[in-house]
C-alpha positions in Angstrom: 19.3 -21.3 34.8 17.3 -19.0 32.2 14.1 -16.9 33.1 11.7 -16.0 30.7 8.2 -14.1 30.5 5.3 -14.2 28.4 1.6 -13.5 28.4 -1.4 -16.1 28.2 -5.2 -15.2 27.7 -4.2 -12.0 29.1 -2.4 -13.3 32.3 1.3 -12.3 32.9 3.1 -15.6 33.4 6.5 -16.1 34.4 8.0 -19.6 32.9 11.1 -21.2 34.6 13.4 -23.6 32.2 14.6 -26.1 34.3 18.2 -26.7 32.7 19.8 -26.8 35.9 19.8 -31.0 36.7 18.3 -32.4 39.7 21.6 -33.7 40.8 22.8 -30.4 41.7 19.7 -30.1 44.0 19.6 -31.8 47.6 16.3 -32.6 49.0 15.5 -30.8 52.3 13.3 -32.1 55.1 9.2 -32.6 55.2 7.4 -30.9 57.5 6.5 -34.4 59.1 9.6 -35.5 59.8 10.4 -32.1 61.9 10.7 -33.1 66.0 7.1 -32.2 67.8 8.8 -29.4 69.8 10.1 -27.6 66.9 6.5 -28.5 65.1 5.1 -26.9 68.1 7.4 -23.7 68.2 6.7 -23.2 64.6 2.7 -23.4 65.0 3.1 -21.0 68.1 4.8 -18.6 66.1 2.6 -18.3 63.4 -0.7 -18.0 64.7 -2.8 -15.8 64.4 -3.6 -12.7 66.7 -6.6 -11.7 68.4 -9.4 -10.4 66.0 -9.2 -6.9 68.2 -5.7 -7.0 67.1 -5.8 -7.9 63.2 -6.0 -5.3 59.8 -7.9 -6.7 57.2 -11.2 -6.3 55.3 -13.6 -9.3 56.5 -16.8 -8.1 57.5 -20.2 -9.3 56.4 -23.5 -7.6 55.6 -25.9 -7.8 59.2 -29.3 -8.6 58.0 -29.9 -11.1 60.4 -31.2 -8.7 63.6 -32.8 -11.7 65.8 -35.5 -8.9 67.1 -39.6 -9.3 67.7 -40.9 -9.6 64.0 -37.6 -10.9 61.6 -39.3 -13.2 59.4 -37.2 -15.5 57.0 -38.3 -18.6 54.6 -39.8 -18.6 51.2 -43.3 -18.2 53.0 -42.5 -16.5 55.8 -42.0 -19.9 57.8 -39.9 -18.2 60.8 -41.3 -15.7 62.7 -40.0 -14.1 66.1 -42.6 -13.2 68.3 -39.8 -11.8 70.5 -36.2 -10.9 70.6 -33.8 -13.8 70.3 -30.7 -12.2 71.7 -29.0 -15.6 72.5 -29.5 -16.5 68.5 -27.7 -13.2 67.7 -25.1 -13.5 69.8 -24.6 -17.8 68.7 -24.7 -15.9 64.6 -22.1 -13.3 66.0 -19.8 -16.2 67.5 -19.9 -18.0 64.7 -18.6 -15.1 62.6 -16.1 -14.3 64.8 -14.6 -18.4 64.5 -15.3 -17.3 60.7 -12.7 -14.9 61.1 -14.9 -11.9 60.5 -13.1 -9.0 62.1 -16.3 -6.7 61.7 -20.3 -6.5 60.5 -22.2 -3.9 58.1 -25.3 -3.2 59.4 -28.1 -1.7 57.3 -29.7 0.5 59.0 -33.3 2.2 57.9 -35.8 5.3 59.7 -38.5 2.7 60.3 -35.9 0.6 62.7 -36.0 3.3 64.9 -39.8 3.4 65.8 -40.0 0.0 67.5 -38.8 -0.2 70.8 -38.0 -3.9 70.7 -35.8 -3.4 67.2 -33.9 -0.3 68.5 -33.3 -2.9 71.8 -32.2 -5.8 69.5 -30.1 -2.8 67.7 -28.1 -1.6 70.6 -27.9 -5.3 72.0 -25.8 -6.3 68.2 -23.5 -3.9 68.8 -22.7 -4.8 72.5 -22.5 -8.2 71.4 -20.2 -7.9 68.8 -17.7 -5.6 70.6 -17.9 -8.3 73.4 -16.7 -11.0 70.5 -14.0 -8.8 69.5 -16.2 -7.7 65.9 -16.2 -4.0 65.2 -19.5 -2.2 63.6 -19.7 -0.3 60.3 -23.3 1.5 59.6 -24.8 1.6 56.3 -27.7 4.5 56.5 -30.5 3.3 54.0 -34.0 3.8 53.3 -37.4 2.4 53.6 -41.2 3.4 53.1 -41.3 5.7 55.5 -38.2 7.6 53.8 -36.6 6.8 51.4 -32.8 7.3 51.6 -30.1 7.8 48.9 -30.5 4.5 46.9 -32.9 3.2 44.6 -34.9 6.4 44.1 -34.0 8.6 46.6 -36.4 11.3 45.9 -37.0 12.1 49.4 -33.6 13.5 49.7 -32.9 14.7 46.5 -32.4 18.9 46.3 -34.6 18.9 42.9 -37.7 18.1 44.7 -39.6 20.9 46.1 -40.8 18.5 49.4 -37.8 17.2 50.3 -37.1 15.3 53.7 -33.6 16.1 53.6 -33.6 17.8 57.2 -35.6 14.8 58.6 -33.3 12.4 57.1 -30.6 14.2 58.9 -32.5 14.6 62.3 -32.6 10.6 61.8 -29.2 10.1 61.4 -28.4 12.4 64.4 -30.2 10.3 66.7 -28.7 7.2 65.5 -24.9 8.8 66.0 -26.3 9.9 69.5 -27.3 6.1 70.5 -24.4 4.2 69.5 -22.1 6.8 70.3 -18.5 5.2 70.6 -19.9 2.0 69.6 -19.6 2.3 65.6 -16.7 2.8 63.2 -17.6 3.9 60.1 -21.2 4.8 58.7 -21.7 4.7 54.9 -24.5 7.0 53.3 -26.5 5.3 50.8 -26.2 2.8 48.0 -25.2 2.7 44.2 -26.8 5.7 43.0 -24.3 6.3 40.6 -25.6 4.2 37.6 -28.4 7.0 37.6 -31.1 3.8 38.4 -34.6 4.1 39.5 -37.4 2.5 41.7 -40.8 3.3 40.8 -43.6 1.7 43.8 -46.3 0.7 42.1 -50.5 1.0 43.5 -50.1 -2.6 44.7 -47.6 -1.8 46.4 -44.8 -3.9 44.6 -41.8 -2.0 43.2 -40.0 -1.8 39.7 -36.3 -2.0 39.6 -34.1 -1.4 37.0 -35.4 1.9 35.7 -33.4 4.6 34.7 -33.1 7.9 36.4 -34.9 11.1 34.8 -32.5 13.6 33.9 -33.4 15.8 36.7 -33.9 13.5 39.4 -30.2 11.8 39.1 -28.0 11.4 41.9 -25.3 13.4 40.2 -21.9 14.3 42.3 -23.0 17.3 42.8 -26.7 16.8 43.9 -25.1 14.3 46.4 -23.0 16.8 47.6 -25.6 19.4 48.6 -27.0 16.7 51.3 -24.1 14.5 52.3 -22.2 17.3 54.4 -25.1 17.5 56.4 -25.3 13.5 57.3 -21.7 13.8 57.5 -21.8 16.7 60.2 -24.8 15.3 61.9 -22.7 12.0 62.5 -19.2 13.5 63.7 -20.7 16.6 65.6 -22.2 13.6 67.9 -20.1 11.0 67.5 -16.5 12.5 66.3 -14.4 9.2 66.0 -16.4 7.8 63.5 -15.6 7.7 60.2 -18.0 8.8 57.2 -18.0 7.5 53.5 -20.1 8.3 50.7 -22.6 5.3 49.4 -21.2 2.2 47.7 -20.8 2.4 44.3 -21.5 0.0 41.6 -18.2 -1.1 40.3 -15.3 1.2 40.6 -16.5 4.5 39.6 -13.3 6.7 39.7 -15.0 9.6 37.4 -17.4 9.7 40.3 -15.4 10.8 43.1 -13.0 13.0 41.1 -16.2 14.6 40.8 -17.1 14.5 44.8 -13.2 15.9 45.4 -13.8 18.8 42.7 -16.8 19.4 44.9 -15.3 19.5 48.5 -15.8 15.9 49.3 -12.2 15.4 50.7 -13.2 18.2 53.6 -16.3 16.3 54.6 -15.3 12.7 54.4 -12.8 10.0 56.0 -13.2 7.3 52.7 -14.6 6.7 49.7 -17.0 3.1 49.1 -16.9 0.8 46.5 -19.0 -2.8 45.5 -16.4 -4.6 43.5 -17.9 -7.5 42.5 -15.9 -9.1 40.2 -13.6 -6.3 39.4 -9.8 -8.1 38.4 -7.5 -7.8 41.1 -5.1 -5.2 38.8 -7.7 -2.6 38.6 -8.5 -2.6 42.3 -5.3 -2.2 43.1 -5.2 0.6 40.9 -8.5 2.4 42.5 -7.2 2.3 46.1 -3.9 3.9 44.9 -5.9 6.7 43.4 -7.7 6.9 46.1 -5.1 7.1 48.6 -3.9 9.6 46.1 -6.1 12.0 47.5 -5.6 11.3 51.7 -3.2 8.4 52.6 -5.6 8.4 55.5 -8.2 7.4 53.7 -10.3 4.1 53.9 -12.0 1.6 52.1 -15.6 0.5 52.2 -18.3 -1.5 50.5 -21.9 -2.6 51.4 -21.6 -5.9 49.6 -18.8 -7.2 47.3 -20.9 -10.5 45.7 -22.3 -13.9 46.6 -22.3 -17.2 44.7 -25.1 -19.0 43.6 -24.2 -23.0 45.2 -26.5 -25.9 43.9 -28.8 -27.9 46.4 -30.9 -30.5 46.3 -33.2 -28.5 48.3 -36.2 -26.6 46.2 -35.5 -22.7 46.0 -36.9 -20.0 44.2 -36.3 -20.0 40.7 -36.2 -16.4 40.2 -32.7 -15.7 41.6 -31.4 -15.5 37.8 -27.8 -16.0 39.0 -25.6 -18.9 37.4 -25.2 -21.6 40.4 -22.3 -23.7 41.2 -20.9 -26.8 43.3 -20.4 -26.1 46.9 -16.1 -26.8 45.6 -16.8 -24.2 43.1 -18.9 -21.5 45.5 -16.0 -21.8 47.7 -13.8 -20.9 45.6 -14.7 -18.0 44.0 -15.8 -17.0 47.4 -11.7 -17.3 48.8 -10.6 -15.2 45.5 -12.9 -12.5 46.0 -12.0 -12.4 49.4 -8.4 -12.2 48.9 -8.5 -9.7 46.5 -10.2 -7.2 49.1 -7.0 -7.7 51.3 -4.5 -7.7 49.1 -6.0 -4.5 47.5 -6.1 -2.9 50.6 -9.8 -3.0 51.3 -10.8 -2.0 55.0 -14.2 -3.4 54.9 -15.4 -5.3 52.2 -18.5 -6.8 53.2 -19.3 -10.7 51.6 -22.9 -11.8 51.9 -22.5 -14.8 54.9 -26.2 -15.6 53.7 -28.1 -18.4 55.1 -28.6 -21.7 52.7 -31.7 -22.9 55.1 -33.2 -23.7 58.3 -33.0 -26.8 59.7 -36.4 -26.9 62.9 -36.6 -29.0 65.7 -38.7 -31.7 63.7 -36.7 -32.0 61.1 -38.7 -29.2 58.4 -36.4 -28.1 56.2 -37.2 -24.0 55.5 -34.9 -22.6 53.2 -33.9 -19.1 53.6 -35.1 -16.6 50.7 -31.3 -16.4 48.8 -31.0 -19.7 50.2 -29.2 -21.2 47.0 -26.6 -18.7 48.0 -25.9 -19.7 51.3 -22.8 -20.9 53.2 -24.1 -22.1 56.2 -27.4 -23.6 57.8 -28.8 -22.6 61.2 -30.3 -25.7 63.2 -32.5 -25.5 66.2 -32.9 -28.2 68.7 -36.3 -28.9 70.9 -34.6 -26.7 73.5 -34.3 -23.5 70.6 -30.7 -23.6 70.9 -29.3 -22.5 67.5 -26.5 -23.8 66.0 -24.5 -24.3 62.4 -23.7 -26.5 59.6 -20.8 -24.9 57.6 -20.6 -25.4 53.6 -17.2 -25.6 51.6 -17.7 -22.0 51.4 -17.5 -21.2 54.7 -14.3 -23.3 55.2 -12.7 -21.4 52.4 -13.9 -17.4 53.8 -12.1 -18.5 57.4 -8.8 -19.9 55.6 -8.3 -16.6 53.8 -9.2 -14.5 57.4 -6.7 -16.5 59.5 -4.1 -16.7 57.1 -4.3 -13.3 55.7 -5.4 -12.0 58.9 -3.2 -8.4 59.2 -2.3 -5.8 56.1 0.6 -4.2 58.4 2.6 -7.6 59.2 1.7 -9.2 55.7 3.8 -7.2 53.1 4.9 -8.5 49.6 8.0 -9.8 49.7 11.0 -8.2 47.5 11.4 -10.9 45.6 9.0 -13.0 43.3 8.4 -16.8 42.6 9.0 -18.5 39.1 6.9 -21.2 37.8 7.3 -24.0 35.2 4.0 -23.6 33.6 1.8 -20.4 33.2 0.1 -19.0 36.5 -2.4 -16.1 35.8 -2.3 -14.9 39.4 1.2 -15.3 41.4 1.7 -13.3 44.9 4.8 -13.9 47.6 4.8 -12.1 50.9 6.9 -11.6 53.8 5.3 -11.7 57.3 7.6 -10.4 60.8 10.7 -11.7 59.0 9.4 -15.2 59.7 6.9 -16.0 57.3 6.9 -16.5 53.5 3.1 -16.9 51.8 2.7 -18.1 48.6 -0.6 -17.5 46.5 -1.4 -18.7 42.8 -4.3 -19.0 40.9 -5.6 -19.6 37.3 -8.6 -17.4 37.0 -9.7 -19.6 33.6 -10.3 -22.8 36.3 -7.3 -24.7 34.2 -5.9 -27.1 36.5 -1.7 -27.4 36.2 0.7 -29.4 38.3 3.6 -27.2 38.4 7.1 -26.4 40.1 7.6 -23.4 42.3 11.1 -21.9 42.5 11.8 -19.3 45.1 15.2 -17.3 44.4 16.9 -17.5 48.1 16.7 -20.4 50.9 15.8 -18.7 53.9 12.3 -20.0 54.0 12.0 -23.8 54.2 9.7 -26.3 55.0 7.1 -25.3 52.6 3.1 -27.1 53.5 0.4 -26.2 52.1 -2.4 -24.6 53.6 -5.9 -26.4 52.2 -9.6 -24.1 51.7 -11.0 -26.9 53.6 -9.4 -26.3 57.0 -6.6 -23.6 58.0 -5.1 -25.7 61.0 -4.5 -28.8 58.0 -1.0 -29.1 57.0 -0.1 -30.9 53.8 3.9 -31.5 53.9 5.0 -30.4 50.3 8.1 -31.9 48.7 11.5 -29.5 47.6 14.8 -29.4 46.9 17.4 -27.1 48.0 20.2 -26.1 44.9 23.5 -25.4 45.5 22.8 -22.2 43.5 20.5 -21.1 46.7 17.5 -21.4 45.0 14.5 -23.5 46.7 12.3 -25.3 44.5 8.9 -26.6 45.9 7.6 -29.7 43.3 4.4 -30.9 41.8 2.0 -27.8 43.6 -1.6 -28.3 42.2 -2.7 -25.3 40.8 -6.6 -24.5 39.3 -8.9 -22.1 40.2 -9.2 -21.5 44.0 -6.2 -20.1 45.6 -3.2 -22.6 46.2 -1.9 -21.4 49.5 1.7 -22.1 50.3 3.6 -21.1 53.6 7.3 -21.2 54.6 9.1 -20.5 57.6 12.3 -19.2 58.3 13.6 -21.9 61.0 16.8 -23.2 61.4 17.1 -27.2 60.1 18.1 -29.5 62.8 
């Protein structure tokens, strides 16, 4: 048998010649015609853990605080005239079936002069600690200071009436409230493509501007005030960690910049908003950025959302391409799995509502409706509940399946393939547990044989984006070579997701 390698539209491709005739090849036994017990054993062995107990990146941003005031709808159709604790803990339940192991919660000074927020605030985090869903912080801005994003000129050391010692005061009583309660707190937002917000007389605001010279967010204009956030936070909470602000795209000049400067004494990670960064060049940043403290961790305060098509009328000024719920939920699996196989700690995807669905019917969709993955229904009784898009689906087959870095390692051996794959992956789980991933990033559809090199894993199903628990018995043949060869896999777009086990055959 004779292995070759080539390159296609700039994917690496492995192509296996099958010379080697079927009739050297036995078939082996479908997962359907195992015994129940030894179905059972399997299913048992493989499940997942706890989320307290999993390592992975699956967070979402929390905009949805359910306190006195949260309006949503084009017009402003749902208003709270008091906290809804029970709808924010039935949203945190929901994400934690999602497979969310934590949320980002942006956080701004004007939060903290209402009672009833700063009470719907403290009640979030006790809720999602009580679901098992860990907090990460992201310190922004508003009217009443601005913070390091958009402008930012109300920290920045050029201006002459800064608020830098406020902002700081601000951020100490936030570490002193949810003391023990948070894990990571990221400061600020993208300020490294220089842009700039200018609010306008009428109040309305121009984005897209960019930054004077002189009033940049330059490394080491960030660096005069982030050591002060960054002492205000641990000198009151000390097991949090603290990461600079998100940056657009992976910015590596950037930190080298921050490290030249002292960041590396001051900080526990570095953040990043990937987007649609290729999955070789974020691998790539979090080696680098290891480079500098193995220690270190990875953060984001939003790594995309995808336009899905509706029947419903949204607004038309999204300007984003939109897609079919099929395609939304695939791009929204790939990016996901990207952010753990990269190594990503917390890589927040928007889990933004399509609509509401009230008690009479009234359909209110939600502002970025036409990105949405889910609806939220109330009943006569206010009880709120979910309808779940393909997208949805998709995001909790990548959490469950992919649900630990330290137990899912890639395996020391790779798959072949009889037609070209742009994106191939094979890990090893506990010694148990093979995982096959493949994808063609062009949307080109292939039927295709998988060859795995050994026979220890067997019994090869595959695991649909539609539903996790689903198992779809695939067809093989074992060779008297020892190779395993899994026939006519599907392979387009969203991740095919193959798993094998290492079980004795009866």
């Amino acid at each position: 048998m004779k292995f070759t390698g080539s390159t296609l539209s700039g994917c690496v491709v492995v192509l296996l010649l099958l010379s080697t005739a079927r009739a050297e090849n036995r078939s082996g036994p479908l997962w359907s015609e195992l015994p129940a017990d030894q179905q059972q054993a399997i299913l048992k062995q493989i499940e997942p853990p706890p989320l307290r107990e999993r390592d992975n990146p699956y967070s979402t941003p929390m905009y949805y605080l359910m306190s006195k005031g949260y309006s949503d709808g084009v017009k402003g159709e749902v208003l709270l005239d008091r906290n809804r604790p029970d709808w924010q803990e039935a949203l945190l339940k929901d994400w934690a079936d999602l497979g969310l192991t934590s949320t980002h919660f942006l956080t701004t000074p004007s939060q903290w002069d209402d009672p009833a927020t700063i009470e719907a605030i403290k009640s979030y985090v006790d809720l999602s600690q009580k679901h098992g869903l860990r907090v990460g912080i992201r310190l922004g801005g508003d009217k009443k200071m601005s913070g390091i994003e958009g402008s930012g000129w109300d920290l920045h050391p050029k201006n002459e009436k800064n608020r830098i010692d406020e902002y700081v005061a601000w951020t100490k009583r936030v570490a002193q409230a949810l003391k023990g309660k948070v894990e990571y707190y990221v400061v600020g937002d993208e300020v490294n493509g220089n842009s700039w917000e200018e609010i306008q007389p009428d109040g309305t605001t121009i984005h897209g501007i960019k930054a004077p010279e002189d009033k940049r967010w330059t490394a080491a204009y960030f660096m005069e005030v982030f050591p002060k956030i960054s002492d205000a936070i641990k000198s009151n909470d000390p097991a949090a960690r603290v990461s600079m602000f998100g940056m657009g795209g992976l910015d590596w000049d950037y930190v080298e910049q921050l490290v030249a400067l002292g960041y590396a004494k001051v900080a526990d990670g570095v953040a990043a908003n990937f987007g649609e960064e290729p999955p070789e060049k974020m691998r790539e940043f979090v080696a680098k950025v290891k480079s500098i403290d193995p220690k270190y961790t990875l953060y984001s305060n939003g790594v995309g959302y995808v336009g899905a098509v509706s029947a419903t009328a949204y607004p038309s000024n999204h300007g984003y391409k939109v897609y079919s719920d099929e395609e939304q939920a695939a791009r929204v699996a790939t990016v996901m799995f990207k952010s753990f196989e990269s190594g990503w700690n917390a890589a927040p995807y928007y889990i933004v509502v399509r609509q509401w669905v009230m008690p009479d019917g009234k359909i209110v969709p939600h502002w970025y409706g036409l990105f949405g993955i889910e609806d939220l229904l109330l009943d006569s009784q206010g009880v709120l509940t979910f309808k779940h898009h393909a997208a949805w689906s998709a995001f909790q087959t990548i959490a469950h399946v992919f649900h630990s870095h330290k137990t899912t390692q890639p395996a020391n051996f790779a798959m072949t393939t009889s037609k070209p794959v742009c994106q191939t992956r094979v890990y090893e789980r506990n010694g148990y547990e093979c995982l096959l991933v493949l994808w063609n990033e062009s949307g080109q559809t292939e039927t295709l044989d998988v060859e795995l090199p050994a026979t220890k894993y067997t019994y090869p199903v595959q695991v649909p984006l539609s539903n996790w628990r689903h198992i779809v018995p695939l067809k093989y043949e074992v060779a008297t070579a020892g190779n395993l060869t899994i026939r006519d896999v599907k392979v387009g777009q969203a991740p095919t997701i193959i798993r094998l086990v290492a079980e004795e055959q009866r």
